[in-house]
C-alpha positions in Angstrom: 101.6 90.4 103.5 104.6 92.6 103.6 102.5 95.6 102.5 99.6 95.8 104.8 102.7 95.9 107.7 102.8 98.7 110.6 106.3 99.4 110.9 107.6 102.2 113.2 108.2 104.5 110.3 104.2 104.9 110.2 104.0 106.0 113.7 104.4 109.3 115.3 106.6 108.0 118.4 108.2 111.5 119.6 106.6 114.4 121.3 108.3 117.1 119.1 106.0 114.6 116.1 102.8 115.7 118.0 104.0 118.7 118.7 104.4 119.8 114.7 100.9 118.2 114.0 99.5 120.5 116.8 101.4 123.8 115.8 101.0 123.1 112.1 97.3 122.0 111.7 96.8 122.4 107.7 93.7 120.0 107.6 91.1 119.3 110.1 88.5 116.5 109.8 85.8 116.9 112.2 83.3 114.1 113.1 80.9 113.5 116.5 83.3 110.9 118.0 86.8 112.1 116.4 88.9 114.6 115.5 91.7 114.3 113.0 94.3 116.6 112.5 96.9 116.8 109.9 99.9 118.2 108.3 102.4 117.6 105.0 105.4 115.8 105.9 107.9 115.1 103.3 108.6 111.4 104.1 106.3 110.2 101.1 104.2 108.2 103.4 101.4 109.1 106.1 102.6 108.5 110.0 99.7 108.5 112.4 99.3 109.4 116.2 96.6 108.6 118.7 95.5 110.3 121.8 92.7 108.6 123.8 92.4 110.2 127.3 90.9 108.8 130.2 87.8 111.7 130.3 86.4 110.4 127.2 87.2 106.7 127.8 87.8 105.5 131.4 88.7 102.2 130.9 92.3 100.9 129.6 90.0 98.5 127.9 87.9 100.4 125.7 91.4 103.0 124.8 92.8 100.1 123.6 90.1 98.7 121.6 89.6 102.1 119.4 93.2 102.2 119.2 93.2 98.7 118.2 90.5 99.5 115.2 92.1 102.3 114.0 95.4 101.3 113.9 94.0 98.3 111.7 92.1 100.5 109.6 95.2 102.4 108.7 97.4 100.0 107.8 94.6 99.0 105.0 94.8 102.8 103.5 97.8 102.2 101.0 96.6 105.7 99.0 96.6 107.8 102.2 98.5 110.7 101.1 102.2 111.9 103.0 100.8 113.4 106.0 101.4 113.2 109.7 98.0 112.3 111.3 96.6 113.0 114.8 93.3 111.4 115.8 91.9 112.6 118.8 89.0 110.6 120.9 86.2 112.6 121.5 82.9 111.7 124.7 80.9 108.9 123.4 83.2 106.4 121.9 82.5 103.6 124.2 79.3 103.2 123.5 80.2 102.4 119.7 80.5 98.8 118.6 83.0 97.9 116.5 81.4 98.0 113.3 80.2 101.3 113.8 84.1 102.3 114.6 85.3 100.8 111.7 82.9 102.4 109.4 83.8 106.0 110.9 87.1 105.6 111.1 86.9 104.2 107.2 84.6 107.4 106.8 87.3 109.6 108.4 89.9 108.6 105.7 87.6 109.5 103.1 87.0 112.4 104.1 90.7 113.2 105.0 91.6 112.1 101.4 88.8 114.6 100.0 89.9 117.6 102.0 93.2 117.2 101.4 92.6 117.0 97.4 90.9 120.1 97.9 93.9 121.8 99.7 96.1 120.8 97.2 95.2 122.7 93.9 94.4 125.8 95.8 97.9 125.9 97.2 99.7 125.3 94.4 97.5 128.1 92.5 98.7 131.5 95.1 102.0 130.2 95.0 101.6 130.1 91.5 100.0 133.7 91.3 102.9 135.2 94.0 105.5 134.3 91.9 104.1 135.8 88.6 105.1 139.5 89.5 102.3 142.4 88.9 105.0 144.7 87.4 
């Protein structure tokens, strides 16, 4: 039970945490209800960060309740990889149901594990080929 826990070390709780996700945007994983952005951090485990305004969702009932599912959604992903997440609400959310939220959000993970993979080798390859010299 101890393992699926939300502690505070998960959490982006300072502004100056948003603000190095927003000035650092490495990935970006686009979808028609979300937006997640993302950067390395070197804690070894991925922090996350929700921003729900009240354009895209008017009532303090329906923030809460997308809040609620992807908060819950995270805490499952154990193999998310050491990166401090932003998701971002986008118009149209409170029309979802909550099975379509979870399999979004579940979607959005995926495809934030994917790109990330991606990222990864192709970095390490130009650092590779900068430090090889050409003389």
């Amino acid at each position: 039970m101890k393992a699926l826990s939300f502690p505070k070390s998960h959490r982006l709780l300072r502004p100056a945490d948003y603000g190095k996700v927003f000035n650092n945007v490495e990935l970006k994983v686009p979808h028609r209800n979300f937006l997640v952005l993302a950067t390395p951090n070197t804690l070894g485990h991925a922090r996350i960060g929700l921003i729900f305004s009240r354009k895209n969702l008017k009532l303090a009932v329906q923030r809460n309740r997308i809040k609620r599912h992807i908060r819950e959604s995270f805490r499952h992903q154990t193999d998310l990889p050491a990166l401090d997440i932003v998701v971002l609400g986008r118009q149209g959310l409170a029309a979802l149901g909550n099975p379509a939220i979870r399999t979004s959000v579940d979607d959005l993970w995926r495809r934030l594990r994917k790109k990330h993979a991606q990222t990864k080798p192709s970095a390490t390859a130009s650092s590779q080929g900068a430090s090889r010299g050409t003389g």
